[in-house]
DRENTIPA-989731 format. One record per residue (C-alpha): x, y, z. Coordinates in steps of 0.05 Angstrom, whole numbers, plus 5000, padded with zeros to 4 digits. Last residue first. Layout:
N
XYZ...
//
This chain:
643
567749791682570749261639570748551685576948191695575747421704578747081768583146371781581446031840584445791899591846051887598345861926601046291969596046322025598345732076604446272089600046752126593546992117588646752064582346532099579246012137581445382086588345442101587345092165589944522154589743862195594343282185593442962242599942952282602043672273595844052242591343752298596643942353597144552329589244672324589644472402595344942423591345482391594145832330599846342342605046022328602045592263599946242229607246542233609547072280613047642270619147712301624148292289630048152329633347682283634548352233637848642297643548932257648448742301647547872286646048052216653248292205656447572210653547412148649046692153650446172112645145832066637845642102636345422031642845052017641944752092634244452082636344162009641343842052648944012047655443592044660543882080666744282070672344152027678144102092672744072152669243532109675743132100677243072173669942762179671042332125678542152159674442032227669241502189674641142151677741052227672440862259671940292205678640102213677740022291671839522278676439122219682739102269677938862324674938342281681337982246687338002303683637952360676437662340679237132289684936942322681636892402675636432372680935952332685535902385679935812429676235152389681434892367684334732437677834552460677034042414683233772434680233662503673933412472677932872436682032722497675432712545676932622619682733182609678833692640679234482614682634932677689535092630686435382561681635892610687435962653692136152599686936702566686136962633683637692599685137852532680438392511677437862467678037252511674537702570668537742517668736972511668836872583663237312589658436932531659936242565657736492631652236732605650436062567651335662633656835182657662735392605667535712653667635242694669134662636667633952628659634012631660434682596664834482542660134202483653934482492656435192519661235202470657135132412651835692442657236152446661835992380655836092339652536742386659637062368659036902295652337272301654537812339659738072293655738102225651138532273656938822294657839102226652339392208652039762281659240032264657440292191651340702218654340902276660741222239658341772219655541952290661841782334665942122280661142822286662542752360669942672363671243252312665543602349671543642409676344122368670844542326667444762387659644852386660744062401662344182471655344472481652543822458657343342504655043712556648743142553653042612570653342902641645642972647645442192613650341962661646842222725639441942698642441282696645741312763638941662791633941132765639040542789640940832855632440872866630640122838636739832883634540242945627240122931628639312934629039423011621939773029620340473032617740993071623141103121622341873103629841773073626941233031621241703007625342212990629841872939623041502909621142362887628442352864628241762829622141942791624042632776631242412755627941912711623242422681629242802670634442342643628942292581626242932578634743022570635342552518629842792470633543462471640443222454636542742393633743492361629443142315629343852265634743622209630942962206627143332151632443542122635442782109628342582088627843112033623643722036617243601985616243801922612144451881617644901894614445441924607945031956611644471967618044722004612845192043608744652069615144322084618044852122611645042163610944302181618144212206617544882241611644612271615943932293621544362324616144832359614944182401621543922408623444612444616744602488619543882502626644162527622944772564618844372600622843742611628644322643623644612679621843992711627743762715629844472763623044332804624443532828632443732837630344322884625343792918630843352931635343832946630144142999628643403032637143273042637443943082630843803127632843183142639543353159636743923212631543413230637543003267638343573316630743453340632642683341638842893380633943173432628642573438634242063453631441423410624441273379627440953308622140873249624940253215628440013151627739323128633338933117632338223071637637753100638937083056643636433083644935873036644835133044645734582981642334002991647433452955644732812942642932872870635333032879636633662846631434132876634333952939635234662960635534843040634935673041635935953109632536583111633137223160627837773164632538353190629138923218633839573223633340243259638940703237641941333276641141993271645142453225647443113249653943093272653942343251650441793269651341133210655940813251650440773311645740183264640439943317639039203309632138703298631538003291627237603245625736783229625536373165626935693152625935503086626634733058626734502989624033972937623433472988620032762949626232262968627132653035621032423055620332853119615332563173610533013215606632673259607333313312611832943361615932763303617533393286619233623359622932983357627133103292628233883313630933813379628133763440631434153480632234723427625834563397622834893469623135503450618435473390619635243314612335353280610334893225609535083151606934523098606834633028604534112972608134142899605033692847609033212810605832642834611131922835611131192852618730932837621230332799628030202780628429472821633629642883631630352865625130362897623131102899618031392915615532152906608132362921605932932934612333292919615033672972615534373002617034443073616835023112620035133184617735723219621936073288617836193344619936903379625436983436622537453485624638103474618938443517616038713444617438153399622938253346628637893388634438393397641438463371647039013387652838543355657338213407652037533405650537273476643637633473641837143404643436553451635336233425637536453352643236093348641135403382635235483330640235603270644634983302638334563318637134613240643934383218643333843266636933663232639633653164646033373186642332733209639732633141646632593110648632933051648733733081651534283035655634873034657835032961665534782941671435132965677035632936672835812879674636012813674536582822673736892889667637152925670237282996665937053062667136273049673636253066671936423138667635783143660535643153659434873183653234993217650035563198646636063251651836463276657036513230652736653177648537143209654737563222656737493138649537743132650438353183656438543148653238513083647538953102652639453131655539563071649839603040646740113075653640463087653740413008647040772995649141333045654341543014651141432939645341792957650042392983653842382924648542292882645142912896650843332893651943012816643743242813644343882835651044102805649143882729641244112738644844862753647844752686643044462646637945052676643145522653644045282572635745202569636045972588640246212546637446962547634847222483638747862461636847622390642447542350647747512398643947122450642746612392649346592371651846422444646345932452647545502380644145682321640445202282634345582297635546202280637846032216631945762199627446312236631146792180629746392126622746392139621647082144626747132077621546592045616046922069617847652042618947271973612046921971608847541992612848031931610747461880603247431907602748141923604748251841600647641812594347851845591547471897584947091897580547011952575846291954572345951897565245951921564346451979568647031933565246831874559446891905560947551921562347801857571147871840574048391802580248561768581149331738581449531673579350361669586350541680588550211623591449441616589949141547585848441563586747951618583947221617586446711661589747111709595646861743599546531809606946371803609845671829617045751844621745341804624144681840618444221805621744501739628644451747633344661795639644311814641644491885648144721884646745431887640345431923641146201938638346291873631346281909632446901943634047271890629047051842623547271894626247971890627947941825620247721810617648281862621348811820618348631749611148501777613049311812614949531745609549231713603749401762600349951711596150501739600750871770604950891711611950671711618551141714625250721704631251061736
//
């Protein structure tokens, strides 16, 4: 046992050095030179040490230069900060099972995920019910409409098949233009004859005028037998009310009765628009009340073309409505209402706690960052490298603030369209913000299956491989977007498949998977022999060089990544500066309650105001005083004075 004087600090210089050594050696593959050494404070001038020598400071020292350590606190400080900091390191890369072992701390991130999970999935089952009788019924009603209002709809017509069974509906004679629109009004005017549960939208159910809009050049002439024409671009509107009577009539001498004379030459298009309204009973349940329903009904005429053919096509916009029905089963109905309003609101509160603890989590990420690399500097004398400092962007955190402020938004839409506050693009907008928000929440247990070795395999290959994958479908996409836009300008005007440039881009992506490969050879037009062999060359080439060339090449590279990552489990895996100082943690630390003993650095408990000003702007507040970590390195160096 060495005995030291009271008055001499040798021994306990001598101690504090090995203590700091010791916890710097744990950097064992790190190679440490001179910017890696701790930096140690001294005096400048120091003479034989007795018990009369003792280091002094004046006061305006003091206010000038700032407080000076001694070499012995300073050493013995800088190591008790390093092992404080080490600690909260490991701490914080530990995952909620470790962390309630170590500190007795409650998971509660890992429970509000969970009870988020069985909300929102409940919630969007019952959005999704109802969101598909809407348009369900929607569709129903439209394919109804059809029949009843345009002349010449056909059964066929009601499925969407590819490639089409029958051309578009369209009128090419100007007597079928007017027929066609004595048809819609004949329609409208027997409305009570129809089998569905339809109404006019006045209030004694009167049958309502009907509007006809025109949109036509100002001008447009055209005197083909000597290729001259007299033309003004410029669009003029003109709307005219359809009554009741157009039905005797008809619509060419009602129209002509007003002076109003249709040039087809300069029509750009034709709307006629008129509403009816329905009560939806398939939608009452035990407890559910029926649906209200005002359908503002189009009928689209498009001779933007000027080719001959005016294409027709039939639009209905719903709009939900306050129902007054039986007064009782509306009180039974509230029942639902009240259920569906409390899960909302349950959802609204449980992502709300879940954005507040999730960006509280980010938050203290980013000071830990700080605190790290202050203390990286100030002991080593260089900063913490990229890769460790990415360490603490916690991506599974910024996802769910993410899929919660959706949920939040959707939900809080959610309740407005079952309050029949709402119009029809809100359903899209709302299934859209909930489906999204859905998949991210269930993506999001992807992190607590990676705390097992079996499913982080998948994971950790998804993430090493990203980097390689998005380098190479770059290389991808651009030979893609060659043979895209090339066939689009050479096969699209012989070629259904080819017609458009997004149409062009899916049948290429169906190529690669496989899909009608003999149709898409087969359906090309013979009209051009050289284009037709063209076309030939141009999909066997396409198909062989993204079947049997890309693909193999993209799976490869997945591959490559999931034997690295196989590799890593076998020799173990590469380490940041960050990791070789955090080192491993011994299992016996998690009963001995060393986690349990907090003490707070300057940056926790510092306003949330001076944080933010430390965090962002570069602020430090080292300058008030010497306490905590922000102290270790010197501001002045002192003189000893000879009592």
């Amino acid at each position: 046992m060495s005995v030291c004087s009271p008055t001499i600090s040798d021994c306990d210089q001598e101690e504090g050095s090995v203590s700091s050594a010791r916890g710097i050696n744990r950097l064992q593959n790190v190679q440490i030179d001179d910017t890696m050494r701790p930096i140690r404070p001294y005096v400048t001038s120091q003479r034989t040490r007795s018990d009369s020598d003792i280091t002094v400071e004046t006061k305006d020292q003091a206010d000038d230069e700032g407080i000076v350590e001694s070499p012995v606190l300073q050493d013995s400080h800088t190591a008790e900060m390093e092992e404080r900091l080490r600690r909260k390191l490991q701490f914080f890369f530990m995952n909620p099972i470790e962390k309630w072992e170590a500190k007795r701390r409650f998971p509660y991130k890992f429970v509000v995920q969970v009870i988020k999970i069985v909300l929102v999935t409940l919630q969007l089952c019952l959005f999704a019910h109802s969101r598909y009788m809407h348009v369900n019924y929607t569709w129903d009603n439209t394919v109804t409409f059809s029949h009843l209002f345009l002349r010449g709809w056909d059964i066929t017509m009601e499925v969407n098949n590819y490639p089409p069974e029958t051309g578009p509906l369209s009128v090419y004679m100007i007597d079928e233009f007017f027929r066609t629109i004595d048809y819609a009004a004949a329609g409208y005017a027997n409305l009570p004859q129809a089998i569905g549960p339809y109404s006019f939208p006045t209030e004694d159910n009167t049958m309502a005028p009907m509007s006809l809009c025109l949109y036509r050049y100002k001008d447009g002439t055209i005197f083909g037998f000597n290729e001259s024409y007299v033309f003004n671009p410029e669009i003029d509107t003109l709307c005219v009310y359809l009554y009741q009577n157009v039905t005797v009539k008809g619509s060419q001498a009602y129209l002509r009765e007003k002076d109003i004379h249709i040039n087809f030459s300069a029509l750009v298009k034709a709307e006629l628009r008129f509403a009816i309204k329905t009560v939806n009973f398939k939608a009452a349940g035990p407890i559910t009340a029926p649906d209200c329903y005002r359908f503002d009904i189009l009928i689209f005429f498009n001779n933007q073309d000027h080719d001959g053919q005016m294409t027709l096509r039939l639009e209905a916009e719903p709009t939900r409505l306050v129902c007054h029905g039986d007064v009782e089963f509306i009180k039974n109905s509230q029942i639902d209402d009240a259920l569906r309003s409390l899960l909302n609101i349950l959802v609204i509160v449980i992502c709300l706690v879940s954005f507040g603890l999730c960006a509280r989590a980010i938050f203290r990420a980013q000071l830990l960052r700080v605190m790290t690399c202050d203390f990286f500097q100030q002991t080593y004398g260089k900063d913490l490298s990229s890769e460790g400092k990415w360490e603490f962007v916690n991506m599974w955190y910024i996802m769910i603030v993410f899929n919660d402020v959706l949920l939040i938004i959707g939900s809080a839409l959610k309740e407005e369209i079952e309050r029949k506050h709402f119009i029809a693009d809100d359903w899209n907008v709302c299934s859209l913000l909930l489906g999204v928000g859905n998949s991210l929440v269930w993506f999001g247990v992807l992190r607590y299956l990676g705390f097992f070795k079996t499913y982080n395999v998948v994971i950790l290959t998804l993430k090493k491989a990203t980097p390689k994958i998005s380098r190479f479908l770059l290389c991808a996409l651009i030979i893609y977007a060659g043979f895209t836009f090339c066939g689009w300008l050479v096969l699209g005007p012989y070629h259904i498949k080819f017609r458009s440039l997004s149409t062009t881009s899916e049948c290429l992506f169906a190529l690669i998977n496989g899909d009608d490969m003999f149709a898409t050879f087969s359906i090309m037009s013979e009209k051009s022999l050289m284009l037709w062999w063209f076309c030939r060359i141009y999909l066997y080439s396409f198909t062989s060089l993204y079947i049997y060339v890309v693909l193999s090449l993209f799976i490869s590279v997945i591959m490559d990544a999931y034997d690295t990552i196989k590799k890593y489990y076998k020799d173990g895996f590469p380490q940041s500066d960050l990791r070789l100082f955090v080192g491993p943690i011994n299992p016996n630390d998690f009963s001995s309650g060393v986690f349990r003993d907090h003490e707070e650095f300057e940056m926790e408990v510092m306003s949330l105001k001076d944080a933010v000003r430390r965090l962002f702007c570069g602020w430090n507040p080292s300058s008030r005083g010497p306490t905590g970590y922000t102290s270790l390195m010197p501001k002045a160096s002192t003189s000893n004075i000879n009592n």
